[in-house]
C-alpha atoms as one frame of an Amber mdcrd trajectory, in Angstrom:
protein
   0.000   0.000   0.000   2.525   2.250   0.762   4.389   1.588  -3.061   0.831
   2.802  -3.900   0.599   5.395  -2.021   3.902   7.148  -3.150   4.041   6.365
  -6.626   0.610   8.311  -6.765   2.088  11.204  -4.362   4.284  11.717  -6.844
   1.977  11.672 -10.120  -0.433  14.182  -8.860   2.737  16.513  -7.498   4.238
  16.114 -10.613   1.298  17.501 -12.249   1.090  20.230  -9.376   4.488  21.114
 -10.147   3.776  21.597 -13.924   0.728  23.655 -13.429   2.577  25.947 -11.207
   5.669  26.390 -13.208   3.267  26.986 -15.780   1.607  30.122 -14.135   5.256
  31.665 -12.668   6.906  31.926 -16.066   3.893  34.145 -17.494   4.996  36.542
 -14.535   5.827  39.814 -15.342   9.496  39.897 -13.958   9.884  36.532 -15.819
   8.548  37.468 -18.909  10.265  40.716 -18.815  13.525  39.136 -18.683  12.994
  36.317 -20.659  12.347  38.848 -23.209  16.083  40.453 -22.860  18.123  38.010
 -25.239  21.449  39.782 -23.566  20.413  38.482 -19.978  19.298  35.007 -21.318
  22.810  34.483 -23.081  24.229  36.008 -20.189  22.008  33.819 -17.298  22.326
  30.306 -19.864  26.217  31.133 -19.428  25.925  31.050 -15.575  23.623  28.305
 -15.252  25.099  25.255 -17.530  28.249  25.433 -15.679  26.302  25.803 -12.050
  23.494  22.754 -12.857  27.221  20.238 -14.261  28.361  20.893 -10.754  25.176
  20.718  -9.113  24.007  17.672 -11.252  27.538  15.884 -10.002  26.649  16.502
  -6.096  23.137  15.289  -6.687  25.110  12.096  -8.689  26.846  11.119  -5.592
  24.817  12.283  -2.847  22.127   8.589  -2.917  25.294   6.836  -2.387  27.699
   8.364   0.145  26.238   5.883   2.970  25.826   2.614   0.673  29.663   3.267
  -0.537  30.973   3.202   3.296  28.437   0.668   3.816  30.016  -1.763   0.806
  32.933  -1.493   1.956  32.830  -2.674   5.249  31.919   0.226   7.613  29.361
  -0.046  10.770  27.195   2.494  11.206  29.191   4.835  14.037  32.645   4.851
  11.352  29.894   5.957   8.319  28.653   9.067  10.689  32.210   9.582  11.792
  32.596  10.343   7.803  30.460  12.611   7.674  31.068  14.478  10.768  34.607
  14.290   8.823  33.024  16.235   6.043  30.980  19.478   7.941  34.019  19.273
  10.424  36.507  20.065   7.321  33.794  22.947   5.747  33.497  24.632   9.454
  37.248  24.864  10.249  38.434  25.193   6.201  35.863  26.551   4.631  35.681
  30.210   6.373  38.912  30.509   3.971  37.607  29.725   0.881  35.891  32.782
   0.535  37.832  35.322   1.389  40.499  33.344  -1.181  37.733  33.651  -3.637
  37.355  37.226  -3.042  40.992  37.927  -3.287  42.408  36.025  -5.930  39.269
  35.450  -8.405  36.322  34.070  -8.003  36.587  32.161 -11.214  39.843  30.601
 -10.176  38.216  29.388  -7.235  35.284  27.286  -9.578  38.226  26.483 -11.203
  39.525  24.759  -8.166  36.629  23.586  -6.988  36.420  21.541 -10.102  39.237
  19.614  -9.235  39.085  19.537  -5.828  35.686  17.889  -6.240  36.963  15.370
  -8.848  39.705  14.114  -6.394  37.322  13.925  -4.171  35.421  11.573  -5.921
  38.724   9.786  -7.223  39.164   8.807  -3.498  36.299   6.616  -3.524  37.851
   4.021  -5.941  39.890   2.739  -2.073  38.416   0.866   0.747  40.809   2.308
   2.544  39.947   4.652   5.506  42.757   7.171   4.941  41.517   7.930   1.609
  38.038   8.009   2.286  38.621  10.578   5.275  41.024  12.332   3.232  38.225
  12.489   0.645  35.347  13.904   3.227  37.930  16.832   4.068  38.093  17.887
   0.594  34.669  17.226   0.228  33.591  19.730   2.735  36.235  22.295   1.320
  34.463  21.544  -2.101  31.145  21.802  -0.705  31.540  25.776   0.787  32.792
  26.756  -2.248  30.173  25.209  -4.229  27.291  27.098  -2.354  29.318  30.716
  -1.712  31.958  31.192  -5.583  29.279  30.144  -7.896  26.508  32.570  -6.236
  29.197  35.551  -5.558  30.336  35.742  -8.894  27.039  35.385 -11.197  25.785
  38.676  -8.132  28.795  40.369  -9.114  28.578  39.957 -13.160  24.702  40.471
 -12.633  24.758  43.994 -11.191  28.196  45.610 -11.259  29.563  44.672 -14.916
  25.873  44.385 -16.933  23.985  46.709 -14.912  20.649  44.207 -14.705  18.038
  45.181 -12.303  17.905  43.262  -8.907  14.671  42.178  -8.992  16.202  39.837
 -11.820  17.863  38.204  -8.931  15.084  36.479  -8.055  14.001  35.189 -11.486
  17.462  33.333 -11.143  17.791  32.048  -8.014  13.818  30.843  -8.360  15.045
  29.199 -11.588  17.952  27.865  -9.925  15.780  26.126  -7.226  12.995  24.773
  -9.531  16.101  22.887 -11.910  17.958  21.811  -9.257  14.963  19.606  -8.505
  14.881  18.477 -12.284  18.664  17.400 -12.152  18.193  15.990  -8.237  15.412
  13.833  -9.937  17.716  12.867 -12.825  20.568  12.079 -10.781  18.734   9.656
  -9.066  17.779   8.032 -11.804  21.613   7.959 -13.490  23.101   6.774 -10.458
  20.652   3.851  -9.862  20.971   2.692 -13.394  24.808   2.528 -13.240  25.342
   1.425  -9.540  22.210  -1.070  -9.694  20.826  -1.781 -13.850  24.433  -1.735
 -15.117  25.698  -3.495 -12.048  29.114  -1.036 -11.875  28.336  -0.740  -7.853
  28.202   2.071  -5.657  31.546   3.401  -6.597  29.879   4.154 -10.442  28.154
   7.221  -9.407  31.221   8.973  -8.635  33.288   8.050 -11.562  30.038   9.545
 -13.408  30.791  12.668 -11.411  33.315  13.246 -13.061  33.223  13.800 -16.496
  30.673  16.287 -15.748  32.912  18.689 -13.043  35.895  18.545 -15.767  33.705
  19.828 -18.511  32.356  22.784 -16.385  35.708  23.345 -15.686  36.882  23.575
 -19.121  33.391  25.599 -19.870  34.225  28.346 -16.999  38.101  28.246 -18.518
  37.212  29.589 -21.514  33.735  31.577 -21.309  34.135  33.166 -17.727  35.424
  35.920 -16.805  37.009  36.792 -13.557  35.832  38.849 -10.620  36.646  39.966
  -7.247  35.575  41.325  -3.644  38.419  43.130  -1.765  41.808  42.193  -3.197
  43.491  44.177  -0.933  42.565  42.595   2.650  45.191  39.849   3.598  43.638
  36.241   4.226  43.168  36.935   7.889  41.965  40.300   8.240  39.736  39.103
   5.428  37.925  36.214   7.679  37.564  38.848  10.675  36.170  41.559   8.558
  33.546  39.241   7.602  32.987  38.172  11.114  32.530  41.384  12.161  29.860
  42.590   9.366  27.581  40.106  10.750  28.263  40.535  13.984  27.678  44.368
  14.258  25.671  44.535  11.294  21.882  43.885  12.382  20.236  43.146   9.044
  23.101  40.600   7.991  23.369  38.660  11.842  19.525  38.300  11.887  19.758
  37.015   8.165  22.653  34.894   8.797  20.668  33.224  11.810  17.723  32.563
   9.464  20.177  30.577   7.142  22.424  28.819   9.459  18.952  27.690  11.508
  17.037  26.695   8.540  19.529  24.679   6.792  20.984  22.852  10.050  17.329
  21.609  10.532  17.143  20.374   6.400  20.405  18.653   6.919  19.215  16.821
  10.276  16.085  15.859   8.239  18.298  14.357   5.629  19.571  11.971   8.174
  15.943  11.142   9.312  13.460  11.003   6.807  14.764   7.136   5.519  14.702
   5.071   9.185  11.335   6.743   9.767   9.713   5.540   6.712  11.690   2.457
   6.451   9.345   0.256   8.273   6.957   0.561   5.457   9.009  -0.444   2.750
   8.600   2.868   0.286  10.177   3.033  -3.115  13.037   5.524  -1.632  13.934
   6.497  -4.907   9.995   7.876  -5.951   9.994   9.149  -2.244  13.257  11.012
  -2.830  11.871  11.987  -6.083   8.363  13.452  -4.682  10.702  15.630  -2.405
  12.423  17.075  -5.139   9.136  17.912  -7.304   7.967  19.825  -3.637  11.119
  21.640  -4.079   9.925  22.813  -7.292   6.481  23.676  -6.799   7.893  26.069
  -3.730  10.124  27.934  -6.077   7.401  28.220  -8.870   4.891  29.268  -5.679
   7.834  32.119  -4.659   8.112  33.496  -8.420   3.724  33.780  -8.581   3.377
  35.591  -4.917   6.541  37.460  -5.672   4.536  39.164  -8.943   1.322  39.598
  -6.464   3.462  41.723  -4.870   5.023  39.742  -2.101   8.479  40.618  -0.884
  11.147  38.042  -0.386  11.618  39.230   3.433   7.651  37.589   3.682   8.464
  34.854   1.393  11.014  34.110   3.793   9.176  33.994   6.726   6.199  31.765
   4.755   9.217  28.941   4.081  10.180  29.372   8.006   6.630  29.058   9.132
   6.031  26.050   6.732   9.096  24.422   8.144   7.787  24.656  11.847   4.636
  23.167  11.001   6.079  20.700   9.560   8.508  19.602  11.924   5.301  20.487
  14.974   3.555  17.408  12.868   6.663  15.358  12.820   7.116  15.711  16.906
   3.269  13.966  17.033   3.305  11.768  14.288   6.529   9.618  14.722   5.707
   9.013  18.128   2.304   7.844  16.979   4.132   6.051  14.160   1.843   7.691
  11.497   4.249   6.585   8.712   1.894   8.712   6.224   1.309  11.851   7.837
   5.376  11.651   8.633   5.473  11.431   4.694   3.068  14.563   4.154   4.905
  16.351   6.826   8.220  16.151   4.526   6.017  16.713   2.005   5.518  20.421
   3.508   9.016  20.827   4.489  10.482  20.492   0.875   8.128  23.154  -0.426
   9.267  25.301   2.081  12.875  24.852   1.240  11.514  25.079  -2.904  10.420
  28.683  -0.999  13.571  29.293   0.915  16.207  28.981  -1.573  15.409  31.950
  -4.110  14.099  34.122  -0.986  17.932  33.784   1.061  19.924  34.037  -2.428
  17.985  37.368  -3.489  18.484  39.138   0.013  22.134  38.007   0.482  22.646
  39.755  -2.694  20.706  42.979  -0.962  22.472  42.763   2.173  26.039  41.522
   1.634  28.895  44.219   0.943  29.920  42.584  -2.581  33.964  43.346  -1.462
  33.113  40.445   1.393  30.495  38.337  -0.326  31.891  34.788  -0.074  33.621
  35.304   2.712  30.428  36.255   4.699  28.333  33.375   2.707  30.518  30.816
   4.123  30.541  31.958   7.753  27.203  32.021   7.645  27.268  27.895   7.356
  30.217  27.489  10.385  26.743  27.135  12.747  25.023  25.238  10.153  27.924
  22.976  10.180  28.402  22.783  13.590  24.743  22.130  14.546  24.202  19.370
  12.040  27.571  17.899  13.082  25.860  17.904  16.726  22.803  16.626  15.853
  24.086  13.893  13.607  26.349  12.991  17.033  23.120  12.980  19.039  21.160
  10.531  16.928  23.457   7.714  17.303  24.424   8.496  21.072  20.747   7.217
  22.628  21.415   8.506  26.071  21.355  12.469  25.181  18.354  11.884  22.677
  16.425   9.084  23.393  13.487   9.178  20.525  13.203  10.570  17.192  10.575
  12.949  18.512  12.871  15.077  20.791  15.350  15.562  17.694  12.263  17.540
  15.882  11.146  18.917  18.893  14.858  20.388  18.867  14.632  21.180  14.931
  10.866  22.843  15.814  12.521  25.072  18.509  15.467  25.956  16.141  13.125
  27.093  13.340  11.106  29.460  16.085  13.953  31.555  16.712  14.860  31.206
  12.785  11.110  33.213  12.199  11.575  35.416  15.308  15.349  36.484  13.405
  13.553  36.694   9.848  10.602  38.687  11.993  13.372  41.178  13.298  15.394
  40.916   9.722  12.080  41.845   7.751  11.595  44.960   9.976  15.494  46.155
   9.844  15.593  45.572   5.530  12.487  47.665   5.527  13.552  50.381   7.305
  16.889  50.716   5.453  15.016  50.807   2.096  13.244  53.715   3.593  16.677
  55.760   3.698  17.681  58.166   1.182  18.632  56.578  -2.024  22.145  58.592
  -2.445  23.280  56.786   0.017  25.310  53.398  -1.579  24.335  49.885   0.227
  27.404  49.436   2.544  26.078  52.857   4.657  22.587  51.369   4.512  23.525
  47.949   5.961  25.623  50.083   8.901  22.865  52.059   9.492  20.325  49.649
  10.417
């Protein structure tokens, strides 16, 4: 029944999601800009380098845990792993962005292409010292995926062609809805190689790849290079990054709302699969009906963005979706209501489908450009840290002793993520209320 019940979940969302995206591209703002051939070429440039690299994350992301698992590893080594991997992005990957900032952005996605490919190289040995040598880079890889990419296509989009901001949004919501498409696809690769073709779990990642050198090669020659403050040595860098969201109101209280948010969507990621495991689901169509939720809450951002919502509200929707959800979760996996647990992710992934293009486009607002990726990847230290935490917590039973008090711990973080995106929402309004001589940096200072 449950086999059933998914498989139709996922027709009728998959129609949702259709409909939807349907309705947000006749938009004005997307219309408007899909009508500007100079921002399509310019946007189409960004985003078939951004969706390789994505699309070779997604590849090796539904085997991480069956790799470690094929090889020989118990359960408390595999979570060791990975505490190996947000361990190496909180203490290394402050750095990359201030690197990024200083010596090129594109050199950086340069780097990141490789780095990423060794990663991935590491997987062809059972051996532990490769593997954990492989998480560290992994987690380097991983904060410069989610802070270059997005500093450099802000910087192109508004200092060297001018386009207005609110195109920002048309992006990132684009950005959110595809990265669903390629999640879905990537799914589907991977299983055919690792399981159809019979190549094992290690396929995936040699799929990887192919795919990270060829956006390489595609950023080599059609990029070109940008940068925050070139003049700011490494260290001074880091601190004056620290220090903008620490005595800058409207980027702490949006920092909060990210690091929050996200710790409690990578703690999910560790529980969704043991709490519907008893019912046997079709993970992959589960995993897949999470993804299309993804992309009927960016399509759902784009059609109340053109009825005149702002992204500061959007925000705070996504945050209020994700406490609900999680509030349902606390009651119904005590209960063991293995379907209203299901709908309850359900909800969750549209909020994130929400979240996504509503953080990108005010980080963009907020963020001094000289210390853009610098700042982006402080802001996930706590994310880092808290998953890291929680992930420790859920295999030590005598801190947390039931699934329920870890989401009664996610529903608590997500409270004081709205009650930060509450006080964030108030702070960005007021500053847009200042004179408009005044440029963004003396805005953000005087909130």
């Amino acid at each position: 029944m449950m086999e059933a019940f998914v498989y139709g979940t996922f027709s009728v969302l998959a129609v949702v999601a259709l409909i939807f995206h349907f309705f947000a591209m006749k938009t004005k703002t997307q219309v408007s800009s899909a009508n500007n051939p100079h921002f399509k070429r310019f946007q189409y440039s960004f985003f078939l380098v951004y969706f390789m690299a994505l699309f070779s994350d997604w590849l090796q992301g539904p085997y991480v845990y069956k790799l470690y698992e094929h090889y020989g590893y118990a359960s408390n080594q595999i979570a060791l792993l990975y505490v190996v991997g947000f361990a190496s992005s909180v203490i290394f990957g402050t750095t990359t962005g201030p690197l990024a900032d200083r010596f090129g952005r594109k050199k950086v996605a340069l780097v990141f292409c490789v780095l990423y490919s060794f990663c991935c190289l590491t997987k062809l040995s059972s051996q532990f010292f490769w593997l954990f040598w492989g998480r560290v880079f992994g987690g380097i890889s991983t904060s410069m995926l989610f802070s270059t990419f997005e500093s450099w296509y802000v910087y192109e989009h508004t200092e060297t062609h001018d386009f207005p901001s609110e195109w920002l949004s048309v992006t990132f919501s684009k950005a959110t809805f595809w990265n669903g498409v390629l999640a879905i696809n990537a799914g589907v690769f991977s299983n055919v190689f690792a399981e159809t073709l019979g190549f094992g779990p290690v396929a995936p990642f040699m799929l990887a790849i192919p795919f990270l050198v060829l956006a390489g090669v595609i950023i080599l020659r059609t990029w070109r290079e940008n940068y925050g403050n070139q003049t700011l040595a490494l260290r001074k860098s880091c601190m004056d990054g620290l220090r903008s969201i620490l005595f800058q109101d409207t980027i702490l209280y949006l920092g909060v709302v990210q690091s929050l948010f996200e710790a409690n969507m990578y703690i999910f990621v560790f529980q969704w699969t043991p709490i519907l495991g008893p019912a046997r689901p079709p993970l992959g169509m589960v995993f897949a009906s999470f993804m299309v939720c993804i992309m009927i809450g960016s399509s759902v951002y784009s059609i109340l963005l053109a009825k005149k919502f702002q992204s500061e509200q959007l925000l705070m929707m996504a945050v209020g979706l994700a406490i609900l959800s999680m509030s349902i979760c606390v009651y119904s996996t005590s209960e063991a209501f293995i379907y209203l647990s299901f709908f309850a992710f359900l909800i969750l992934e549209v909020a994130v489908g929400m979240y996504f293009p509503a953080i990108g486009f005010l980080r963009s607002q907020v963020i001094p450009e000289d210390l853009r990726a610098g700042i982006m990847n402080w802001f996930r230290v706590p994310t880092n840290v808290i998953t890291c935490a929680g992930l420790l917590l859920v295999h030590n039973n005598t801190i947390i002793s039931s699934t329920q008090s870890m989401f009664a711990i996610c529903t608590a973080m997500l409270v004081v993520a709205l009650v930060s995106s509450v006080k964030f929402k108030t702070l960005f309004a007021s500053s847009k209320t200042l004179p408009q001589n005044e440029d963004k940096t003396s805005l953000i200072d005087e909130s």
